[in-house]
VOGU-3710 file (C-alpha; in Angstrom, 3 decimals, decimal comma):
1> xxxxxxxxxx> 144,099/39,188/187,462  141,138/37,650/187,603  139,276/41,073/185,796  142,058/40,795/183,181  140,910/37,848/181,866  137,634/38,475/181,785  138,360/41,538/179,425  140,583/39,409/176,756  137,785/36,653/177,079  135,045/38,922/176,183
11> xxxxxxxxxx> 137,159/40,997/172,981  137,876/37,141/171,619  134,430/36,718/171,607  133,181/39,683/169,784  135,879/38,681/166,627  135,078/35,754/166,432  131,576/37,012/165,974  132,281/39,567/163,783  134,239/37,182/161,310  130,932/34,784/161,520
21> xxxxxxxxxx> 128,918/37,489/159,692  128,411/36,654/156,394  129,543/39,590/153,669  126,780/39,131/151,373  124,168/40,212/153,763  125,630/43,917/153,923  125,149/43,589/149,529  122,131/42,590/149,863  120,365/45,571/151,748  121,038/47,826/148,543
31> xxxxxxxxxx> 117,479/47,576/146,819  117,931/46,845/142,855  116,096/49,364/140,473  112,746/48,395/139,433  112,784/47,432/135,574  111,301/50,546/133,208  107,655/49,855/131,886  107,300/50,642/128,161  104,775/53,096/127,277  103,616/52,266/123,271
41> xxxxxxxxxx> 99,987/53,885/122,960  97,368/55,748/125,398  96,629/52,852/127,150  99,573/52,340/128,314  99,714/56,209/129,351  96,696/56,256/131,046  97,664/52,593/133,172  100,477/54,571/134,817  97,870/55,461/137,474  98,067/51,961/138,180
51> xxxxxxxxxx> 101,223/51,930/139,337  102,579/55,685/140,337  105,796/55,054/141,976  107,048/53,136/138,356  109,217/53,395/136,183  108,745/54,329/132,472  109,684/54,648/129,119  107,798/56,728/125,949  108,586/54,738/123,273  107,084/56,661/120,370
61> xxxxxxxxxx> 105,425/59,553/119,773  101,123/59,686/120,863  98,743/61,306/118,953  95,417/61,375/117,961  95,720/58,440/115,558  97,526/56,402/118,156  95,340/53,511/120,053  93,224/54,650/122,578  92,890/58,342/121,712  89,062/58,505/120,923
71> xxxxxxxxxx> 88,489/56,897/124,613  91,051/58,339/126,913  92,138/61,623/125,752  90,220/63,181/122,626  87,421/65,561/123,077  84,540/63,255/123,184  86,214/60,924/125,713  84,869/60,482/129,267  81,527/62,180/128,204  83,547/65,449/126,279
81> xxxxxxxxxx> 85,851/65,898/129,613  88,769/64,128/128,006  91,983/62,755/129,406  91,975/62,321/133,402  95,166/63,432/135,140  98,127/61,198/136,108  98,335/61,369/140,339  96,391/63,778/142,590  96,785/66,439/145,689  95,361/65,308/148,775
91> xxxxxxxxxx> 96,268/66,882/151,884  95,383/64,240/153,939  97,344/62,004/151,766  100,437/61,783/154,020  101,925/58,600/152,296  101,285/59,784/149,122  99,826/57,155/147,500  97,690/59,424/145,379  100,621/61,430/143,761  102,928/60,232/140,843
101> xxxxxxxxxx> 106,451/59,591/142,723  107,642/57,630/139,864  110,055/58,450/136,790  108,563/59,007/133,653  111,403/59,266/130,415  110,340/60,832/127,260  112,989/60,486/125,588  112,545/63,156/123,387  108,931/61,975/122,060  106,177/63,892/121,879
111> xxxxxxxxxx> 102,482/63,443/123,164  99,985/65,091/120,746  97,101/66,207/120,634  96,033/65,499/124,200  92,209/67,109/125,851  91,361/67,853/129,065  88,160/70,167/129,785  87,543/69,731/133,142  86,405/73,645/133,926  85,364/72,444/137,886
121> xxxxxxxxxx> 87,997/70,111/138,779  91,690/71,234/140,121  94,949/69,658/139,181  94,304/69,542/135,701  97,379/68,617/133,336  98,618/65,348/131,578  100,142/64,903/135,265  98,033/66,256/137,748  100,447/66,210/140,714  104,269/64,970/140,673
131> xxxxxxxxxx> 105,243/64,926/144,489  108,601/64,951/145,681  110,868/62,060/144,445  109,025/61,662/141,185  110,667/62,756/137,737  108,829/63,821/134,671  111,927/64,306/131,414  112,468/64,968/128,238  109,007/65,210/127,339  106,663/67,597/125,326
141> xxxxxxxxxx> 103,117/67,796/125,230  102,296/69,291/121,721  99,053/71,173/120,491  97,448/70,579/124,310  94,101/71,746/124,722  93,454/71,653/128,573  90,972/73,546/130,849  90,498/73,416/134,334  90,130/75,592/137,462  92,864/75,654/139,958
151> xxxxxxxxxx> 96,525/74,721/139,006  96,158/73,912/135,245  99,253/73,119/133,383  99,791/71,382/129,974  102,808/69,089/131,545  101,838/68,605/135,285  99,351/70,604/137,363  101,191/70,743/140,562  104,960/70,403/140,565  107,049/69,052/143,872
161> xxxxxxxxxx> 108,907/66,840/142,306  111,440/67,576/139,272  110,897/68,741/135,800  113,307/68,992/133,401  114,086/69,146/129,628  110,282/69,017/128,625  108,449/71,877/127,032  104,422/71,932/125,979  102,607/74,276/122,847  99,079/74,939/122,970
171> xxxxxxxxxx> 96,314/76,566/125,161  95,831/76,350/128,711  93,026/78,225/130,687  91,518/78,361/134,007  90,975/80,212/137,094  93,996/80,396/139,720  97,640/79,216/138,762  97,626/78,858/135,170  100,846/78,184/133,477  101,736/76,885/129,891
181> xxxxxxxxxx> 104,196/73,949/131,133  103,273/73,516/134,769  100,049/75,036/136,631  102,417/76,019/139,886  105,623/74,609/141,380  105,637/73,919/145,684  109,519/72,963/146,354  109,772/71,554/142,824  112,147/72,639/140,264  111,724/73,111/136,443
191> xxxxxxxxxx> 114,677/72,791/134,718  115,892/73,177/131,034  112,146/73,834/129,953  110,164/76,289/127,639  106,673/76,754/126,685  105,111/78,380/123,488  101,474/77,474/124,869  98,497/80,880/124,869  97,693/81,130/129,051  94,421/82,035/129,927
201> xxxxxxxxxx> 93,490/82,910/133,721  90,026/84,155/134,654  91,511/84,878/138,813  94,948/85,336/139,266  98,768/84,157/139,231  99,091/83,173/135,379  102,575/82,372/133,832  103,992/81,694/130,415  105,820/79,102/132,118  104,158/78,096/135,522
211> xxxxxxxxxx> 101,478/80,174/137,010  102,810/79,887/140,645  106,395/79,407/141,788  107,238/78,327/145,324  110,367/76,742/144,224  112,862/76,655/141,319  112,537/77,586/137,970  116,210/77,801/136,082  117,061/77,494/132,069  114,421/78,141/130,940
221> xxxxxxxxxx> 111,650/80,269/129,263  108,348/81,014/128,182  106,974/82,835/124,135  103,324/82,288/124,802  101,002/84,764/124,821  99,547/85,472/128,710  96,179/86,773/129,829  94,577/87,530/132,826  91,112/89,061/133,631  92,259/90,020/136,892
231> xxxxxxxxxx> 95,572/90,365/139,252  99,389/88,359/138,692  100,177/87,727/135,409  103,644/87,564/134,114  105,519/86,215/130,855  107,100/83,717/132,477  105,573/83,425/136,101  102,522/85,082/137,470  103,420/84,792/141,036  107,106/84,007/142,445
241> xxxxxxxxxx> 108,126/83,644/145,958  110,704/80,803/144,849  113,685/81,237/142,936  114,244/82,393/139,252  117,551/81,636/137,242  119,033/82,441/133,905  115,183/82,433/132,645  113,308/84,822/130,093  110,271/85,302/128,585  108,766/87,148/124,902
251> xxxxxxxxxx> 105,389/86,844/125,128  102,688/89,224/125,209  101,089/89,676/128,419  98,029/91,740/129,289  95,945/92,198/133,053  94,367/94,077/135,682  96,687/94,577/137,462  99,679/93,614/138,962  101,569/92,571/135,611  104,901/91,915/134,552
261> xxxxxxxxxx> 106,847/91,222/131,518  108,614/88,427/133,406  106,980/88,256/136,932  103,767/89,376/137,642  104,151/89,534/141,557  102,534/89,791/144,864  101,680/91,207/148,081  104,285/89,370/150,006  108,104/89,666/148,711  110,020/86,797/148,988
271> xxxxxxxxxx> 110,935/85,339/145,317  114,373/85,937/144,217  114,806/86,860/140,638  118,683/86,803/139,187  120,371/86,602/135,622  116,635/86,686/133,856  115,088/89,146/131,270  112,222/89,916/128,934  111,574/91,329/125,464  109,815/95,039/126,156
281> xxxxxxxxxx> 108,628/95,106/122,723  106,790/92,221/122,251  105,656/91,711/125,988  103,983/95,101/125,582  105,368/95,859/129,471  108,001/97,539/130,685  108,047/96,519/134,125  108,729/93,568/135,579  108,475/92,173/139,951  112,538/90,551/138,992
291> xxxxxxxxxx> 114,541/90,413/136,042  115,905/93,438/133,507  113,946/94,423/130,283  115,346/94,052/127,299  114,590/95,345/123,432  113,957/92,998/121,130  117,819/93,337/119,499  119,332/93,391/122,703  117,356/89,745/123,574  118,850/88,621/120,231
301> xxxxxxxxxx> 122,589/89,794/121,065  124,883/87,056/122,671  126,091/89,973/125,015  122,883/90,358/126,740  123,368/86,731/128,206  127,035/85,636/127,868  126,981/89,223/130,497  124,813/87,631/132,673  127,341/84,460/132,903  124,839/82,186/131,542
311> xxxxxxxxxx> 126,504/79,227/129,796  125,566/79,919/126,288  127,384/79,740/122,779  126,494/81,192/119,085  125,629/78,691/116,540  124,428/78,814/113,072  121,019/77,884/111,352  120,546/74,343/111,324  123,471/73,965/113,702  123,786/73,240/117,711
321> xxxxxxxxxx> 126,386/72,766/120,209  125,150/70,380/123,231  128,081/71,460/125,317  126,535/74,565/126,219  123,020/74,881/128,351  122,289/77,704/125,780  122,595/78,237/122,162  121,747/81,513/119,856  122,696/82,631/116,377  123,502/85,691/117,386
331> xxxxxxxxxx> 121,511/89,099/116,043  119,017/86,552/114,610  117,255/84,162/117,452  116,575/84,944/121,005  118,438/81,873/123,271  117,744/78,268/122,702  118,053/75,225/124,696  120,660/73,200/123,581  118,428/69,654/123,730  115,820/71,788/121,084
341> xxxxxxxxxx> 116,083/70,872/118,010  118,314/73,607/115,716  117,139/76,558/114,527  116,132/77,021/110,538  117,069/80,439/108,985  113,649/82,605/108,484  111,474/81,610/105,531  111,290/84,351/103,337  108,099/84,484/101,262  107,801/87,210/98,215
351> xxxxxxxxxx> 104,819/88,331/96,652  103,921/87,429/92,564  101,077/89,138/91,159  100,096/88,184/87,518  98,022/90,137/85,095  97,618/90,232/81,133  96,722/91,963/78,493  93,253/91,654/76,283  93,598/88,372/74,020  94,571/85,671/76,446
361> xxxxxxxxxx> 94,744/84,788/80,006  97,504/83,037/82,729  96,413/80,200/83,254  99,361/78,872/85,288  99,351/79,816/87,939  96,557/82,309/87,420  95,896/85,499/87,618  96,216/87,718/90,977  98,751/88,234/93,552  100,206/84,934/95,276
371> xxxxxxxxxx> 103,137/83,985/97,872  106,289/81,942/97,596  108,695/81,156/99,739  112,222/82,528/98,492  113,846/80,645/96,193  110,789/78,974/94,707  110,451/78,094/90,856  107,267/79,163/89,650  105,579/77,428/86,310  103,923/80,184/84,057
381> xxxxxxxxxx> 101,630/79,286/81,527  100,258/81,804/78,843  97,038/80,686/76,698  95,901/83,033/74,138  92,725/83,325/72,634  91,300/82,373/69,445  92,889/84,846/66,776  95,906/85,914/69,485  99,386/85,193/69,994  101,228/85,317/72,633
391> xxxxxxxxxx> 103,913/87,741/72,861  106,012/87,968/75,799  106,202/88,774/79,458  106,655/91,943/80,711  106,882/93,693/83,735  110,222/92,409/86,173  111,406/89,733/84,420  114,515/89,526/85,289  114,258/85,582/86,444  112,052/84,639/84,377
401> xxxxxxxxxx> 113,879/81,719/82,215  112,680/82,839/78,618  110,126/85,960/78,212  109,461/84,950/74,998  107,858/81,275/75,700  104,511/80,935/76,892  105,221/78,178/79,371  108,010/78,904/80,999  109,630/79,632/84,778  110,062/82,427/87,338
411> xxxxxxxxxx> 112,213/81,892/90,774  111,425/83,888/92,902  113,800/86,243/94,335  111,774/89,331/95,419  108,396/90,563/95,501  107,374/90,565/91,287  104,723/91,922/88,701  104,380/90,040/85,879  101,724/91,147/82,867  101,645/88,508/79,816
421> xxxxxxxxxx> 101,532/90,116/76,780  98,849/89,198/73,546  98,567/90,703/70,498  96,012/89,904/67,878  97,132/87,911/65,092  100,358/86,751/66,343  101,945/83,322/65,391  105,232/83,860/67,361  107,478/86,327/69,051  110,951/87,101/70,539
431> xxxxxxxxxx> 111,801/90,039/73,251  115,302/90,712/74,185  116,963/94,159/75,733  119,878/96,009/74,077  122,101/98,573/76,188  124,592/100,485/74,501  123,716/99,384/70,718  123,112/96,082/69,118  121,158/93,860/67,405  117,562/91,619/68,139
441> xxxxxxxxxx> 118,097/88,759/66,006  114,490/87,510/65,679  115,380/85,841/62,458  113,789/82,390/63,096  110,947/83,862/64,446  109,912/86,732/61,990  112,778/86,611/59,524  113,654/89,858/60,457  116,315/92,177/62,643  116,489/95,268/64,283
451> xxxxxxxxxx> 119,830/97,526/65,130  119,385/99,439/68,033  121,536/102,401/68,355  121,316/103,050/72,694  119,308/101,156/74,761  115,675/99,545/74,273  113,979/96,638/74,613  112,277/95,443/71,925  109,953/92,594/71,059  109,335/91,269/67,704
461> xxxxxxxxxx> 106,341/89,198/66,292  105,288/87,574/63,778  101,617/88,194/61,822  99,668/85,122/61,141  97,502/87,359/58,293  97,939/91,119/57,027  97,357/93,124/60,330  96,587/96,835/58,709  93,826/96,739/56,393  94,197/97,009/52,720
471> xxxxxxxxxx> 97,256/96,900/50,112  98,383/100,865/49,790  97,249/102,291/46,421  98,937/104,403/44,295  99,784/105,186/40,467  99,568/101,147/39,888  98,775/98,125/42,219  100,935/96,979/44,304  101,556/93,066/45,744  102,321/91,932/49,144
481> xxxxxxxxxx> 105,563/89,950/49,894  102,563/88,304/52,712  105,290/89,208/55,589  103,904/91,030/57,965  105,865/91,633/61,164  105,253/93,997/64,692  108,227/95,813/66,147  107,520/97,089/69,638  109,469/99,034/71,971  107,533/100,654/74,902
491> xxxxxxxxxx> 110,626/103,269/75,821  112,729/104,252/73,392  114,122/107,351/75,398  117,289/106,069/75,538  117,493/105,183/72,097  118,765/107,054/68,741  117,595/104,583/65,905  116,155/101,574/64,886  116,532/99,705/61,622  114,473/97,281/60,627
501> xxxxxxxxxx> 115,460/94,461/58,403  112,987/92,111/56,669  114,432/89,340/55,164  113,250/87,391/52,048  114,191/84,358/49,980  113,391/84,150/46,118  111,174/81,514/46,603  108,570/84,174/48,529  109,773/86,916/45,323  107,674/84,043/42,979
511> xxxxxxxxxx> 105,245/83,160/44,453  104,103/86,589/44,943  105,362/87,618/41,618  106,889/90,880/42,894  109,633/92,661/40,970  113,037/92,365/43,469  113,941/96,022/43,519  110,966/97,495/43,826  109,982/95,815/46,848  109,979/98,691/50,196
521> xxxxxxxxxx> 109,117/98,287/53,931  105,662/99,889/54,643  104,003/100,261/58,025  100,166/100,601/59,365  99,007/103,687/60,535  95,873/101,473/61,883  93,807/102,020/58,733  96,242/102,125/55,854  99,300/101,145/54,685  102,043/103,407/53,945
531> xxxxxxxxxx> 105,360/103,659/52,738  108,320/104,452/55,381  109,376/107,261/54,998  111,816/109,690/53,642  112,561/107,676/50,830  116,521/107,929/51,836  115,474/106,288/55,047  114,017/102,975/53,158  114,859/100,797/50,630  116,001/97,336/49,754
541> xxxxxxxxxx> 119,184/95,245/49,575  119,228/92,889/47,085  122,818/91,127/47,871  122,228/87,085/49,469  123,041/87,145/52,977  122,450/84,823/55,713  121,032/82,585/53,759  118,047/84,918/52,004  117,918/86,616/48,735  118,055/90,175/50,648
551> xxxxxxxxxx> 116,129/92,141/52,562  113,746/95,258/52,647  115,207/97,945/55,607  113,851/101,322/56,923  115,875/103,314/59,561  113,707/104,807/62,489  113,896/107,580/64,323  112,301/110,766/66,036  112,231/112,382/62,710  111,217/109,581/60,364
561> xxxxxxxxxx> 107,645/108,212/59,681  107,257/106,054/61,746  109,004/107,684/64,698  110,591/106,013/67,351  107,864/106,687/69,781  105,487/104,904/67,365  106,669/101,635/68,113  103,695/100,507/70,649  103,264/97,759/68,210  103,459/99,156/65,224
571> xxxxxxxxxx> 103,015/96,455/61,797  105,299/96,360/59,074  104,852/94,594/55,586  107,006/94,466/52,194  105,140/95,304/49,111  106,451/96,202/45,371  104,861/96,398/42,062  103,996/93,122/40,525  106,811/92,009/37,692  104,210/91,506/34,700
581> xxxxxxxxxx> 103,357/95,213/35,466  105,841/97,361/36,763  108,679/98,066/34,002  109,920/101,909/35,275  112,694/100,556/37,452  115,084/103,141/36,107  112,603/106,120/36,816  111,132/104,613/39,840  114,762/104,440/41,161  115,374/107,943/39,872
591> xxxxxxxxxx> 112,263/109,508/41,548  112,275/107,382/44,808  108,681/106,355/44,882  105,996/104,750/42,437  103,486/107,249/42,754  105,438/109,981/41,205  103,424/110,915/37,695  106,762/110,890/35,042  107,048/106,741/35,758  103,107/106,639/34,666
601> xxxxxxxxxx> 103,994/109,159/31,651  106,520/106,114/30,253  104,317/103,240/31,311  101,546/104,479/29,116  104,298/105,200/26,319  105,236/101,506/26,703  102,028/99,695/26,586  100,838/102,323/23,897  103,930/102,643/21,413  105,991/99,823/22,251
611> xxxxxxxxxx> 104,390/96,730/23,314  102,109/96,556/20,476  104,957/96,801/17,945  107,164/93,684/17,928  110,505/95,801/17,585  109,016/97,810/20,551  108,075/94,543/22,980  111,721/93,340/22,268  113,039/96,460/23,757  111,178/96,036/26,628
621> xxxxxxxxxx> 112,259/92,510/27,023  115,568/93,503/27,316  115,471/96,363/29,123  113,677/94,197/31,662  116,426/92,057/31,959  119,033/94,725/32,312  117,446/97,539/33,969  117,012/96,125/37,770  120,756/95,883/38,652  120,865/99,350/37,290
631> xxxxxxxxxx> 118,142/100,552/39,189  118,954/99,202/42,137  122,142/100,876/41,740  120,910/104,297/41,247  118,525/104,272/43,966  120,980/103,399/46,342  123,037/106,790/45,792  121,403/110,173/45,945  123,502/112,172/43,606  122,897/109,455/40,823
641> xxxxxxxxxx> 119,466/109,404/41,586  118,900/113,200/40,801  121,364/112,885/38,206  119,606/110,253/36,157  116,572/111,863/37,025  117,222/115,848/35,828  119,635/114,217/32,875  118,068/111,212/31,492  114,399/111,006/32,740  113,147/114,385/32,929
651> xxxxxxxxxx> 113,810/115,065/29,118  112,454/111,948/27,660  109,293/112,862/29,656  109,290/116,282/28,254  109,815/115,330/24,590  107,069/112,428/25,390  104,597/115,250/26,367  104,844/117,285/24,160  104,736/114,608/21,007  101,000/113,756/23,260
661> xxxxxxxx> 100,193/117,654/23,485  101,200/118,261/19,606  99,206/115,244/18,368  96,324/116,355/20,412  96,358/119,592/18,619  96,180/117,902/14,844  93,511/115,821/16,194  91,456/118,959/16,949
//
């Protein structure tokens, strides 16, 4: 009884205690989270020592023109050895109060720029050792130079601790354990992480990614080139006895021996390698300790991973989907991290190279060969020389906005040769292709047209003076209409026939005092001036059109003179006989051309007979009034012409010969 109560006394006690505990006292064990310390500038980087179980914040990116640079981390700081590393290795350092144990957030900013060269000294890295329980994320160290001797890394030196979503460009270099993110990993993990950074190990066990892995390494990958003078090298790792997951690696990678495209290796086996790969073609190995080479293609094909069960997605350029580890656009990038900023479609560049004929120069952009990125509008800018025009571009202009201006625009769409085109002389000039027949209107810059029956291209210019030497000669002078125009066409294969018009205007007819129908379209041989030729292939039209009195017209073509295949610049000019001169217009007509001898035979008959005599001068007022239309008429139709001329002509010259021979013979 007595043992009875002595139980229910004691369990009444213990309640009652219990209920006297106060519940706030189990709330308060729970420590509360230290506050983050804002990192703004280098100083405040390189005061993390200071504290390296904290926790902090990159608030902006660091680079060389950020405070504190030139002191603590360019290459003339600390006597030319640079930045000094964040937490060190220490065996004897149970406690760990040398190591970084803290969390340091990037938040996606970068630190630029940063030096170490420290070519004695271990543990070399913006972190030199991150022990277990400290975080280093979302971080990149960009355009790192750092060099030291054992377990160099441009993130951390010595990883126990966890990486993740960081990734580092530059070079790192050093003896043993060289890797382009972190120098090696001992039960650390990298995670979500790439490196572009050039490796550089003297020793051994050099990696793309880490040089030595005795943990994890998993999502991630490695493009930097990877060299070693001796033993271990791989593209991503030199030396794993850790773990390797859903990894890969592209760089080139050259040693000794004992070289991998992914994994170098070593003597003792114990690294696990699954899901991983890496480009044969650009590592320049085929052989790897782990993973399964790949070609180039294949590393660019969605299959090769989505296989391998990795958590990956296509995308397009500019485009990425953060629900996926991965991202690729497929058959054009190898695998991206979905954190990484989106890929841009491939910069195409094309080649331009400029050149020009004698008589100028391209002075816009220059002259040479030069590179643009696709799609680039390029300003062109012809100058000629003194006494040259410019003529047109030539070569493939098919973007070029106008080949007939001197300034003017090509957009690049290929790889181009361009030749701008002088000409002595010129004042202006038009260019323009025809395919199957038509018509270069260069009437506002020559006056003049051209008909092209097939396909040519043709360019016509403009003469500032008379191009071809002297005025043609023949039975009396002849006067320039002062037109003088080029016609070139450098292939005229697939063409039948040209015809040239030459337009003129009344007021030109006065002032150079040329008789309308008598006016014909001559060319320059280079020294002379002659007429086109056959006569049926030439002549004038004397009907208004288009606003000019009419114009002077000459069919080409591979039988006339000129031929088609001399237009290489070729100069044409109108000329006639002077009105107070010429007054044969009916037997000019009638015999095609002024230098036949029967339109002489009548000119000296009028100014001998007639023109002294005032019955005589009034006839040859009025016939100068009448006879054009008539001419023009007659020259216009062959059978008239030969009519008029073995009819009409013919026997007044006979009868005025032999009046001349008979009077000669009373004179004797």
């Amino acid at each position: 009884m007595k043992e009875n109560k002595l139980l229910c006394s004691l369990i009444s006690f213990f309640i009652i205690f219990s209920l006297a505990i106060p519940v706030s006292s189990t709330v308060a064990s729970v420590a509360p989270v230290p506050p983050a310390t804002e990192i703004r500038d280098w100083y405040d980087l390189h005061a993390i020592r200071d504290n390296l179980g904290g926790n902090y914040l990159l608030m902006n990116d660091l680079d060389s023109t950020t405070a504190g640079y030139a002191e603590l981390a360019s290459p003339t700081a600390n006597d030319g050895k640079g930045w000094e590393r964040i937490g060190a290795w220490d065996p004897y350092d149970y406690y760990l109060h040398l190591a970084f144990t803290g969390t340091f957030d990037g938040q996606k900013y970068e630190i630029r720029d940063l030096f170490i060269g420290r070519p004695a000294q271990d543990e070399m890295g913006l972190f030199g050792y991150v022990a277990e329980g400290g975080v280093v994320e979302n971080v990149s160290v960009v355009n790192a130079t750092v060099t030291g001797k054992r377990y160099v890394g441009g993130l951390v030196a010595l990883d126990s601790g966890i990486v993740r979503n960081c990734y580092s460009t530059g070079k790192m270099a050093g003896d043993w354990w060289v890797g382009g993110l972190v120098g090696g990993i001992h039960d650390g993990t990298v995670t979500n992480c790439h490196s572009s950074a050039s490796v550089d190990g003297h020793e051994g066990e050099v990696g793309g990614l880490a040089g030595r892995n005795w943990g994890t390494i998993s999502n991630s990958y490695s493009t930097g080139s990877v060299t070693c003078e001796w033993a271990w090298a791989g593209g991503l790792v030199g030396d794993n006895r850790g773990t390797v997951t859903n990894s890969y690696s592209t760089g080139s990678v050259t040693g000794h021996e004992t070289v991998g495209g992914l994994v170098g290796g070593y003597e003792v086996e114990e690294g696990t390698v699954s899901n991983s790969f890496w480009d044969t073609e650009t590592s320049g190995q085929a052989t790897s300790d782990g993973g399964t080479g790949k070609t180039t293609a294949e590393m660019q094909d969605i299959a090769t991973f989505s296989g391998a069960a990795w958590d990956i997605t296509a995308v397009a350029f500019a485009k990425t989907n953060p629900a996926y580890t991965w991202n690729i656009v497929d058959g054009e990038t190898y695998p991206f991290l979905s954190w990484e900023q989106p890929r841009e479609a491939p910069v195409v560049q094309y080649t331009l190279t400029i050149s020009s004929t004698s008589g100028g120069s391209v002075t816009t952009p220059g002259e040479g060969t030069f590179e643009y990125d696709a799609g680039t509008v390029v300003s062109l800018v012809a100058t000629p020389a003194t006494g040259y025009g410019f003529v047109n571009w030539s070569g493939d202009v098919g973007t070029i906005a106008n080949v007939n201006d001197a300034e003017t625009t090509i957009t690049m769409e290929g790889d181009y040769e361009i030749t701008a085109r002088f000409m002595a002389g010129v004042v202006v000039a038009k260019t323009e292709r025809v395919t199957d027949s038509g018509i270069v209107r260069a009437i506002k810059e020559a006056d003049t047209e051209v008909e092209v029956t097939g396909n040519a291209t043709v360019t016509v210019a403009r003469y500032y003076e008379n191009p071809g030497g002297p005025p043609p000669t023949g039975s009396s002078p002849l006067s320039s209409l002062d037109k003088y125009i080029d016609v070139y066409s450098p292939d005229t294969k697939e063409a039948t026939e040209f015809v040239i018009k030459l337009y003129y205007t009344d007021a030109e007819l006065a002032e150079a005092g040329i008789n309308e129908t008598s006016l014909r379209l001559f060319w320059s041989n280079g020294t002379k001036w002659l007429p086109c030729s056959p006569d049926t292939a030439s002549g004038v039209n004397t009907t208004s059109t288009k606003g000019y009195s009419g114009y002077i017209w000459a069919k080409i073509t591979d039988t006339t003179t000129p031929s088609l295949a001399n237009l290489q610049g070729t100069p044409f000019g109108g000329y006639g006989h002077p009105t107070e001169t010429d007054g044969c217009f009916i037997a000019t007509a009638a015999y095609g051309t002024e230098t036949a001898k029967e339109p002489d035979i009548l000119r000296e008959f009028r100014d001998t007979f007639l023109l002294p005599n005032s019955l005589g001068a009034e006839f040859v007022s009025l016939y100068y009034k009448i006879s054009p239309p008539i001419a023009n008429f007659i020259s216009q139709h062959e059978v008239l012409r030969t009519a008029v001329r073995v009819g009409f002509v013919d026997p007044i010259v006979k009868i005025l010969n032999w009046t001349h021979n008979l009077g000669s013979a009373r004179g004797s």
